[in-house]
N, CA, C and O atoms as CSV, one atom per row, in Angstrom:
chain,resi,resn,atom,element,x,y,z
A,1,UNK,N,N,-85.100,-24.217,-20.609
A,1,UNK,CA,C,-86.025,-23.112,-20.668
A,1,UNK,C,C,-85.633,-22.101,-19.598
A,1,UNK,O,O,-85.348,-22.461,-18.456
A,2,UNK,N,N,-85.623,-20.550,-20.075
A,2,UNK,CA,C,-85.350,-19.616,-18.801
A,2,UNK,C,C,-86.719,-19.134,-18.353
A,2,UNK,O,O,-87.612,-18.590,-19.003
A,3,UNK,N,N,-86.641,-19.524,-16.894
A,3,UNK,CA,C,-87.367,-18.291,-16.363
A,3,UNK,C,C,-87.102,-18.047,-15.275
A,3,UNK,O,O,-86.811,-18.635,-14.233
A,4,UNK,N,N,-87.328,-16.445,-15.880
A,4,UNK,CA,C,-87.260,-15.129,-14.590
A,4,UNK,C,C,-85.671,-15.504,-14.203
A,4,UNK,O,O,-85.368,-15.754,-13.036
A,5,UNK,N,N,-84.582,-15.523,-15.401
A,5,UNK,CA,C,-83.201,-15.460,-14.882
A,5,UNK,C,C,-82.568,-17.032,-14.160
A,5,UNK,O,O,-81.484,-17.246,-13.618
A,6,UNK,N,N,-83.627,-17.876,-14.396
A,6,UNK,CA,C,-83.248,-19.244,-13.910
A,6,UNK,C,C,-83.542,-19.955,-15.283
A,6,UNK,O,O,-84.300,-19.536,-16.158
A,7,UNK,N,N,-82.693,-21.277,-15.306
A,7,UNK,CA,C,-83.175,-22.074,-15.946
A,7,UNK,C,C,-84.011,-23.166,-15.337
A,7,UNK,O,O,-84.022,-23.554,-14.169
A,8,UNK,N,N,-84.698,-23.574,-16.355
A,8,UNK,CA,C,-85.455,-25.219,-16.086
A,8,UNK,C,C,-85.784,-26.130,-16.814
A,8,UNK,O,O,-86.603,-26.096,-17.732
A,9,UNK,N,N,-84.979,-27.251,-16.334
A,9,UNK,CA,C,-84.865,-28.532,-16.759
A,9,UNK,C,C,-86.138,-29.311,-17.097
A,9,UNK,O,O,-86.920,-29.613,-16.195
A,10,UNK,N,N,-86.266,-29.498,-17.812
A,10,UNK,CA,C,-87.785,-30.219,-18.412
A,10,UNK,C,C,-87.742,-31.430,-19.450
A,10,UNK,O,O,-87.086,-31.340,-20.488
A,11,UNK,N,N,-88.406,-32.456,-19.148
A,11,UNK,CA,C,-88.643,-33.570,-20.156
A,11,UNK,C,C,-89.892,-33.426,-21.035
A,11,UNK,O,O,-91.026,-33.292,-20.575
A,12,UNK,N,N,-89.643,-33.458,-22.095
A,12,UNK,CA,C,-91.149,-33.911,-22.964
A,12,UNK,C,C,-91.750,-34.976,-22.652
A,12,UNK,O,O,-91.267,-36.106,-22.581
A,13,UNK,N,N,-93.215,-34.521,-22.386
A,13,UNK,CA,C,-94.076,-35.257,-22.031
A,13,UNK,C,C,-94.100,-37.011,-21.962
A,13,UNK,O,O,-94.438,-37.706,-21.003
A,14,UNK,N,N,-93.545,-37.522,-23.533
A,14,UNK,CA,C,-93.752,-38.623,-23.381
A,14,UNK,C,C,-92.438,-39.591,-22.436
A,14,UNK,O,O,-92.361,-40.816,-22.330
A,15,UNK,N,N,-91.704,-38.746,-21.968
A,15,UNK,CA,C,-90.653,-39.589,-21.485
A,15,UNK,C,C,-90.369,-39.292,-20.179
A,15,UNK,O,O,-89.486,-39.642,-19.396
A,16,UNK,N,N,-91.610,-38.341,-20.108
A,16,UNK,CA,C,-91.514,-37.922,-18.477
A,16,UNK,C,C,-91.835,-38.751,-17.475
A,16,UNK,O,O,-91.257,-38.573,-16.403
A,17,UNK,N,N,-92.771,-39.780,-17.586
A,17,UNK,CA,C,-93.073,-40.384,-16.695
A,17,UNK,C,C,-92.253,-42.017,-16.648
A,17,UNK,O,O,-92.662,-42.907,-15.902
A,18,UNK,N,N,-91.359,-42.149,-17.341
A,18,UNK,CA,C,-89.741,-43.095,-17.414
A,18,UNK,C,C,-89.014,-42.275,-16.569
A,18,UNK,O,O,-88.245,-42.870,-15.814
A,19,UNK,N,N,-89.050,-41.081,-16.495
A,19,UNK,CA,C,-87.696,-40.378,-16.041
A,19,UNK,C,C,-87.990,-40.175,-14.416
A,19,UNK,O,O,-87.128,-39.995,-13.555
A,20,UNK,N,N,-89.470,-40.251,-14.213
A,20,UNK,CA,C,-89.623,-39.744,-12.863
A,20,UNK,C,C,-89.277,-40.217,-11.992
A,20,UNK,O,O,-88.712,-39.576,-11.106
A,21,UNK,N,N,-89.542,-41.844,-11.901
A,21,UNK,CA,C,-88.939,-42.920,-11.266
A,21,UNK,C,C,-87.137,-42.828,-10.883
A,21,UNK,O,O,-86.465,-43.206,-9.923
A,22,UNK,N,N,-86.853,-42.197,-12.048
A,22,UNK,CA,C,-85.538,-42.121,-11.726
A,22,UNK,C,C,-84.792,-41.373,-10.633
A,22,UNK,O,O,-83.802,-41.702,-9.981
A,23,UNK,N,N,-85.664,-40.094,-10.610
A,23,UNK,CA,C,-85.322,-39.060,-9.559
A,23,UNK,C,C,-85.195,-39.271,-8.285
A,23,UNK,O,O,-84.599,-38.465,-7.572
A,24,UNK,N,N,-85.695,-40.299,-7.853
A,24,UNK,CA,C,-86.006,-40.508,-6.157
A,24,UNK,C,C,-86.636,-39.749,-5.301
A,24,UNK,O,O,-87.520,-38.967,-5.652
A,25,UNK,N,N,-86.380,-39.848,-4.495
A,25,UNK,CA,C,-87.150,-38.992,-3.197
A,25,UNK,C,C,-86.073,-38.214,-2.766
A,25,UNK,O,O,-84.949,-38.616,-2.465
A,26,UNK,N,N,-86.566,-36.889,-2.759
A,26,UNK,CA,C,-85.359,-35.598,-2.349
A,26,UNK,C,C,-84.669,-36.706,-0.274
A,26,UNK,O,O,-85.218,-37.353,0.618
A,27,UNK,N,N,-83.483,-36.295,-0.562
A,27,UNK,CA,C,-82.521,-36.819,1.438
A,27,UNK,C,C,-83.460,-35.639,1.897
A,27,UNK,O,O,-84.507,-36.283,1.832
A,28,UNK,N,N,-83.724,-34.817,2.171
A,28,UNK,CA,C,-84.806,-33.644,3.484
A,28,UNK,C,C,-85.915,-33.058,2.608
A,28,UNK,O,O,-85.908,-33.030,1.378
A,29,UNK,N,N,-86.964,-32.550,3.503
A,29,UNK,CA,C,-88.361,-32.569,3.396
A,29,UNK,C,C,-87.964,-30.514,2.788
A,29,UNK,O,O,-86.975,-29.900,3.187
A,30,UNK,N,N,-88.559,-30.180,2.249
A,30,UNK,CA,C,-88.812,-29.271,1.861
A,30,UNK,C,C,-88.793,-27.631,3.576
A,30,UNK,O,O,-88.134,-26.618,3.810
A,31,UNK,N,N,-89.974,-28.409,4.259
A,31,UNK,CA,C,-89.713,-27.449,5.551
A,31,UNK,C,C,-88.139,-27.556,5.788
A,31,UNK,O,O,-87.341,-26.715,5.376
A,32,UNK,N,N,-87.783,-28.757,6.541
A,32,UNK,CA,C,-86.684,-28.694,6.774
A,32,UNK,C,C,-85.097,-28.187,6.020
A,32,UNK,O,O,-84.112,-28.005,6.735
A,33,UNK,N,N,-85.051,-28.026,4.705
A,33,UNK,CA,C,-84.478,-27.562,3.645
A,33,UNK,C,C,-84.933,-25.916,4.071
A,33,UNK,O,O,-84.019,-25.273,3.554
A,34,UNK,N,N,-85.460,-25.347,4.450
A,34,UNK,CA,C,-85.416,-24.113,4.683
A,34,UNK,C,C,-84.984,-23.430,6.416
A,34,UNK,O,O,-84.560,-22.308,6.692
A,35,UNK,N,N,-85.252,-24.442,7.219
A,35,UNK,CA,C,-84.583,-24.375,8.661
A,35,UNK,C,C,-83.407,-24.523,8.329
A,35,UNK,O,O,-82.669,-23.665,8.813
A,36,UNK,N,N,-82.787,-25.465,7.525
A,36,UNK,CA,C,-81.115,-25.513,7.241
A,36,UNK,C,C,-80.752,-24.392,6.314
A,36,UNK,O,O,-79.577,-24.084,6.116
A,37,UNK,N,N,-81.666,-23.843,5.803
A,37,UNK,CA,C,-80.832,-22.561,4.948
A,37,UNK,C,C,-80.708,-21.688,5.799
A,37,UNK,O,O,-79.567,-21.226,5.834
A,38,UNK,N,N,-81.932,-20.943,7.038
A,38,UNK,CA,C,-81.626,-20.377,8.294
A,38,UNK,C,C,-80.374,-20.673,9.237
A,38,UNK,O,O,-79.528,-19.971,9.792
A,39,UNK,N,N,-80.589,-21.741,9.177
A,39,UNK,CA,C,-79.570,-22.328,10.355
A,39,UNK,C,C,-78.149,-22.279,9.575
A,39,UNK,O,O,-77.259,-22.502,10.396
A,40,UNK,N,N,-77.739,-22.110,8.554
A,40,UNK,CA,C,-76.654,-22.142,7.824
A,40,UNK,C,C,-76.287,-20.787,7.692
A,40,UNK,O,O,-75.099,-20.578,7.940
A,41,UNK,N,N,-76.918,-19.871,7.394
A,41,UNK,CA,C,-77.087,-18.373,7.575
A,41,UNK,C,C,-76.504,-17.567,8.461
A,41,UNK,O,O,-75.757,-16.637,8.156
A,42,UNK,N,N,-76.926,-17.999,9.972
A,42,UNK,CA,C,-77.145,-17.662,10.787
A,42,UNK,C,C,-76.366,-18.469,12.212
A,42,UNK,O,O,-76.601,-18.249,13.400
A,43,UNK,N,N,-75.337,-19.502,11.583
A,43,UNK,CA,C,-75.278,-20.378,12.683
A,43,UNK,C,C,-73.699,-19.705,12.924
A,43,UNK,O,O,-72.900,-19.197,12.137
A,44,UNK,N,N,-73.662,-19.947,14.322
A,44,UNK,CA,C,-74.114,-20.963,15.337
A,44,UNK,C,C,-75.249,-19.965,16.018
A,44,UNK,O,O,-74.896,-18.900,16.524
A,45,UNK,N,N,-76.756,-20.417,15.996
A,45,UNK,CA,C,-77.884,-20.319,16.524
A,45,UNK,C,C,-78.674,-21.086,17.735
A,45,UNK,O,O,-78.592,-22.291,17.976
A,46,UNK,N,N,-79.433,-20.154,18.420
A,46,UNK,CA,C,-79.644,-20.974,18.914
A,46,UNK,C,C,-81.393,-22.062,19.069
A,46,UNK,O,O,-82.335,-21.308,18.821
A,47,UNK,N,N,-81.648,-22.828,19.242
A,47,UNK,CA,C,-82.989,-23.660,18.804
A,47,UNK,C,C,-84.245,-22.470,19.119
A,47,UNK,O,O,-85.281,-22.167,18.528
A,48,UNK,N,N,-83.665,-22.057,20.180
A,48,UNK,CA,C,-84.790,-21.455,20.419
A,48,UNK,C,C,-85.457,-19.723,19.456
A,48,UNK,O,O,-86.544,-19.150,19.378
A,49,UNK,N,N,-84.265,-19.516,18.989
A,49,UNK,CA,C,-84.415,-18.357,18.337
A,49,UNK,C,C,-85.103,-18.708,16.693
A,49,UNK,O,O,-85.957,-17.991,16.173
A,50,UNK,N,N,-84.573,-19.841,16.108
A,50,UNK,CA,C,-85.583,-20.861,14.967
A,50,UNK,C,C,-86.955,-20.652,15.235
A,50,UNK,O,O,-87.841,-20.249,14.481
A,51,UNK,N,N,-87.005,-21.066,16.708
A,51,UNK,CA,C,-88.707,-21.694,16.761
A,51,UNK,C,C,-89.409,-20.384,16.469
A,51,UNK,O,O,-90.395,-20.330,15.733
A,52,UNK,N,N,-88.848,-19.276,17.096
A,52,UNK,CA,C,-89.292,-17.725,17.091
A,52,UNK,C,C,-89.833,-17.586,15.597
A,52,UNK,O,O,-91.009,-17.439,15.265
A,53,UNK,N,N,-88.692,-17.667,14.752
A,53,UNK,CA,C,-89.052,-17.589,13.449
A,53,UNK,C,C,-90.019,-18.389,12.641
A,53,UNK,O,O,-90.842,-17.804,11.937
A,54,UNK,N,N,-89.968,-19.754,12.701
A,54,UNK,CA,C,-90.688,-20.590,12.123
A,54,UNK,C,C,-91.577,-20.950,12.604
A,54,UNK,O,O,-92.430,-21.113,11.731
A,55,UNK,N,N,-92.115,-21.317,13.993
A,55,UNK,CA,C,-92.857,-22.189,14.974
A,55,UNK,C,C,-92.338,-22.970,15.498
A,55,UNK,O,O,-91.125,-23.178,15.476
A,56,UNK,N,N,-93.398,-23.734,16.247
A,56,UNK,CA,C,-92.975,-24.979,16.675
A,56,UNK,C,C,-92.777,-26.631,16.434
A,56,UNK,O,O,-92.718,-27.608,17.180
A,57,UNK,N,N,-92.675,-26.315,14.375
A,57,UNK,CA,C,-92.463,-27.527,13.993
A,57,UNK,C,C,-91.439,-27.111,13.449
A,57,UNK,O,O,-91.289,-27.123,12.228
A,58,UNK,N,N,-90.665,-26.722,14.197
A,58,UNK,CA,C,-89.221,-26.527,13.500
A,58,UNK,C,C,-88.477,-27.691,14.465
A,58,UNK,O,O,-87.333,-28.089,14.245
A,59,UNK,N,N,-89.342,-28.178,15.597
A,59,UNK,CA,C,-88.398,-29.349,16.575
A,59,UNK,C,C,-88.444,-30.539,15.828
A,59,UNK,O,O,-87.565,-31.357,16.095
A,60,UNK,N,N,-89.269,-30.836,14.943
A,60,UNK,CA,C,-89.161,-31.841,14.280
A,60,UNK,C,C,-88.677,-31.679,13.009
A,60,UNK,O,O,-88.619,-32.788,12.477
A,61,UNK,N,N,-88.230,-30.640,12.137
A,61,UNK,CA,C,-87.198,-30.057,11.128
A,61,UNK,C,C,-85.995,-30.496,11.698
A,61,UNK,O,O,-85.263,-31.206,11.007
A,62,UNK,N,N,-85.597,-30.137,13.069
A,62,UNK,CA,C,-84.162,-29.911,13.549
A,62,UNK,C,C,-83.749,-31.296,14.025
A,62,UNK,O,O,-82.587,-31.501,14.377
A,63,UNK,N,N,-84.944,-32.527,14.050
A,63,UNK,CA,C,-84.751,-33.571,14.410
A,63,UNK,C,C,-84.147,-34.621,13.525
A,63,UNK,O,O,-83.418,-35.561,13.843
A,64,UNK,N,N,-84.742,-34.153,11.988
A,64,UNK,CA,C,-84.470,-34.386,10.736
A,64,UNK,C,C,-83.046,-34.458,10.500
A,64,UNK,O,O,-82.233,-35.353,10.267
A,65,UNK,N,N,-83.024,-32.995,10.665
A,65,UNK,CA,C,-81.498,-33.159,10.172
A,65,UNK,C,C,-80.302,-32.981,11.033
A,65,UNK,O,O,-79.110,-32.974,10.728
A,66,UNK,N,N,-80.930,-32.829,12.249
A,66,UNK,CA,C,-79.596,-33.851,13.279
A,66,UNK,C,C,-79.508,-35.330,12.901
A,66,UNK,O,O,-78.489,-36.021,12.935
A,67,UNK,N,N,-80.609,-35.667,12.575
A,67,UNK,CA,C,-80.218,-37.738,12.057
A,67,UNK,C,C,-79.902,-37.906,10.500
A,67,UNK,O,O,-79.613,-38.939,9.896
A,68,UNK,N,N,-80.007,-36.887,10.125
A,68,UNK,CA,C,-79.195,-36.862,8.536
A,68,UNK,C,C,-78.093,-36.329,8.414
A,68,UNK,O,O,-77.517,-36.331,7.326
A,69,UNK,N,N,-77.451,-35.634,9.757
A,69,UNK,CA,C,-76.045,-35.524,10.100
A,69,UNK,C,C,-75.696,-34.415,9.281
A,69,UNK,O,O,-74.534,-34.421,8.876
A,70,UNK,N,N,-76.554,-33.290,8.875
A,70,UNK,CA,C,-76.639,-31.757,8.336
A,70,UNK,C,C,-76.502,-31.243,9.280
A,70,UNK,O,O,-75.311,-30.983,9.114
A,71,UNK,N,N,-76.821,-30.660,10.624
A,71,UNK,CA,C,-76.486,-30.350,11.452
A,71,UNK,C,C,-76.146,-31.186,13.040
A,71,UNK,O,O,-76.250,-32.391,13.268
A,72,UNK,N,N,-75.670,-29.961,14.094
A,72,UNK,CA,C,-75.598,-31.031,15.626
A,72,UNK,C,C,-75.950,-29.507,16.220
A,72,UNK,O,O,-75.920,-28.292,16.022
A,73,UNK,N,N,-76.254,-30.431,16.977
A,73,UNK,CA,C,-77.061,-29.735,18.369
A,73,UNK,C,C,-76.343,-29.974,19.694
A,73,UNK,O,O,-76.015,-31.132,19.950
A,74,UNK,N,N,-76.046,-28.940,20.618
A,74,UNK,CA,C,-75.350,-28.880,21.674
A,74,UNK,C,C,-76.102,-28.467,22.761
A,74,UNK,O,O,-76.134,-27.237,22.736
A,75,UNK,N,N,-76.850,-28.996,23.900
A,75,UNK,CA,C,-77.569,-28.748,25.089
A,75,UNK,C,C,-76.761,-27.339,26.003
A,75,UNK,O,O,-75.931,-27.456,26.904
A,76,UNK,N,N,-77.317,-26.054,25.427
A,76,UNK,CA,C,-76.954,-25.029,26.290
A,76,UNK,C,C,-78.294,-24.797,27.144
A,76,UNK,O,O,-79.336,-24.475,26.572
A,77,UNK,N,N,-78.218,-24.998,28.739
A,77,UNK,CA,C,-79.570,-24.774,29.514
A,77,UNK,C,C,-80.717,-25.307,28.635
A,77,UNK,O,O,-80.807,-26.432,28.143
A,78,UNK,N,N,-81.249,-24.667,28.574
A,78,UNK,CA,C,-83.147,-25.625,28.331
A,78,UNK,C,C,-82.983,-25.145,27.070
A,78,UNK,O,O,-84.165,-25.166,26.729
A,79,UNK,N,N,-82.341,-24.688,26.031
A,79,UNK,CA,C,-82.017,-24.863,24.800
A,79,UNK,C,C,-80.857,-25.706,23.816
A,79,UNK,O,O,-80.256,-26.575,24.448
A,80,UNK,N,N,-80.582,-25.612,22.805
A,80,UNK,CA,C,-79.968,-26.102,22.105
A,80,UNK,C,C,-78.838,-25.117,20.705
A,80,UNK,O,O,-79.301,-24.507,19.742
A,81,UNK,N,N,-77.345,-25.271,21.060
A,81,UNK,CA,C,-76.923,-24.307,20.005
A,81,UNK,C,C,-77.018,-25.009,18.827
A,81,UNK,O,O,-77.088,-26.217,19.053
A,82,UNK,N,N,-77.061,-24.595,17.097
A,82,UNK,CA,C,-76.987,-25.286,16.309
A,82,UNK,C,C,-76.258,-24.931,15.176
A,82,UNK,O,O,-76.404,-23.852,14.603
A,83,UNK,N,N,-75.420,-25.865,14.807
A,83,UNK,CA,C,-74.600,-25.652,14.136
A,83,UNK,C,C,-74.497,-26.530,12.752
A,83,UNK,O,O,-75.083,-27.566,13.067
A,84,UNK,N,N,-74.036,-26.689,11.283
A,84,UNK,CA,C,-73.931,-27.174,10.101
A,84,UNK,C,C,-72.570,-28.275,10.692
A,84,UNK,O,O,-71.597,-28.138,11.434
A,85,UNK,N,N,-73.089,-29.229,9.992
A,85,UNK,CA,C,-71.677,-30.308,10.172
A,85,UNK,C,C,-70.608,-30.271,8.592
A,85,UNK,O,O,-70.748,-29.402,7.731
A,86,UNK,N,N,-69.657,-31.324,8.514
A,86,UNK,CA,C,-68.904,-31.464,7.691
A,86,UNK,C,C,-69.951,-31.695,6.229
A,86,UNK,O,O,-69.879,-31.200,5.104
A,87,UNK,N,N,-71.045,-32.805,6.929
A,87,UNK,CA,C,-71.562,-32.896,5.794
A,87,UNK,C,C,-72.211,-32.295,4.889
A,87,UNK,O,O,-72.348,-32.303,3.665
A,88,UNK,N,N,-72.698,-31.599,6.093
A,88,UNK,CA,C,-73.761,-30.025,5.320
A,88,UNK,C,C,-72.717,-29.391,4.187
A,88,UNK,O,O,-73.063,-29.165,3.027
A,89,UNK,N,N,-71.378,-29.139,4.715
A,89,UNK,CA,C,-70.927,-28.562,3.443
A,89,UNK,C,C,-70.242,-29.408,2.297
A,89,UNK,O,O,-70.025,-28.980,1.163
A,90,UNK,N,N,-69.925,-30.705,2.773
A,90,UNK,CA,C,-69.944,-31.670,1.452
A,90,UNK,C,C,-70.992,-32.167,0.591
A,90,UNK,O,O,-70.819,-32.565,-0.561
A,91,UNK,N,N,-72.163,-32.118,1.259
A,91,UNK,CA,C,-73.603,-32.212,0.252
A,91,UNK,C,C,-73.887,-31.301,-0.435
A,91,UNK,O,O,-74.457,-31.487,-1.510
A,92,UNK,N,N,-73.410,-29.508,0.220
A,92,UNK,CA,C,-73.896,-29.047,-0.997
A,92,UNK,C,C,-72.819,-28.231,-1.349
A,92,UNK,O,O,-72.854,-27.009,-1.495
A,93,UNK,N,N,-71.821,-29.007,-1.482
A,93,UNK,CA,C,-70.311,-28.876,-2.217
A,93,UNK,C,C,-69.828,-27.293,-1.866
A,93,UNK,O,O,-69.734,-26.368,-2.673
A,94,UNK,N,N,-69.548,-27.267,-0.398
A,94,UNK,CA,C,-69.637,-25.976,0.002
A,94,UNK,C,C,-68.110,-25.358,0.264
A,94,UNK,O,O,-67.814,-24.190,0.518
A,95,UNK,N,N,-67.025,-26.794,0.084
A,95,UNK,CA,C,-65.869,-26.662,0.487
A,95,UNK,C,C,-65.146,-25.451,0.907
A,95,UNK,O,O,-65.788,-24.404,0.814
A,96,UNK,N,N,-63.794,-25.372,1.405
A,96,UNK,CA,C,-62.848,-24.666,2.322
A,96,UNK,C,C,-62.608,-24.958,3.175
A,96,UNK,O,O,-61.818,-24.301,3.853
């Protein structure tokens, strides 16, 4: 089905709830999926310029995905630079 220039993937009703099980649980939380689109954007950034933008639950976004190994974090003074790892661009097949 298109909408608004996208498509979307959809099951009929009766086989939707067989299929759901299948999907799993998304690897990052939705907030955090948008600190990494910033931080991917924009990197090498630094923690503190995130929080500006988002708040202050972006320390626990950035905690996320330093332990899901999407990004690393480097202790500059009482902040942190941040940068996308290898994996960030092999998960979302970003190669070069």
């Amino acid at each position: 089905m298109k909408i608004g220039g996208r498509y979307e993937l959809s099951v009929r009703e009766p086989y939707a709830s067989k299929v759901n099980g299948l999907a799993g649980k998304p690897d990052i939380t939705r907030g955090s999926l948008r600190i990494l689109a910033y931080i991917s954007k924009n990197e090498p950034i630094m923690q503190n310029s995130v929080v500006k933008a988002f708040g202050s639950s972006t320390y626990d976004h950035v905690r996320e995905l330093i332990e899901k190994d999407f990004i690393s974090a480097k202790r500059i003074g009482r902040t942190k630079r941040l940068t996308t790892t290898a994996r960030f661009k092999e998960y979302f097949n970003l190669g070069g």
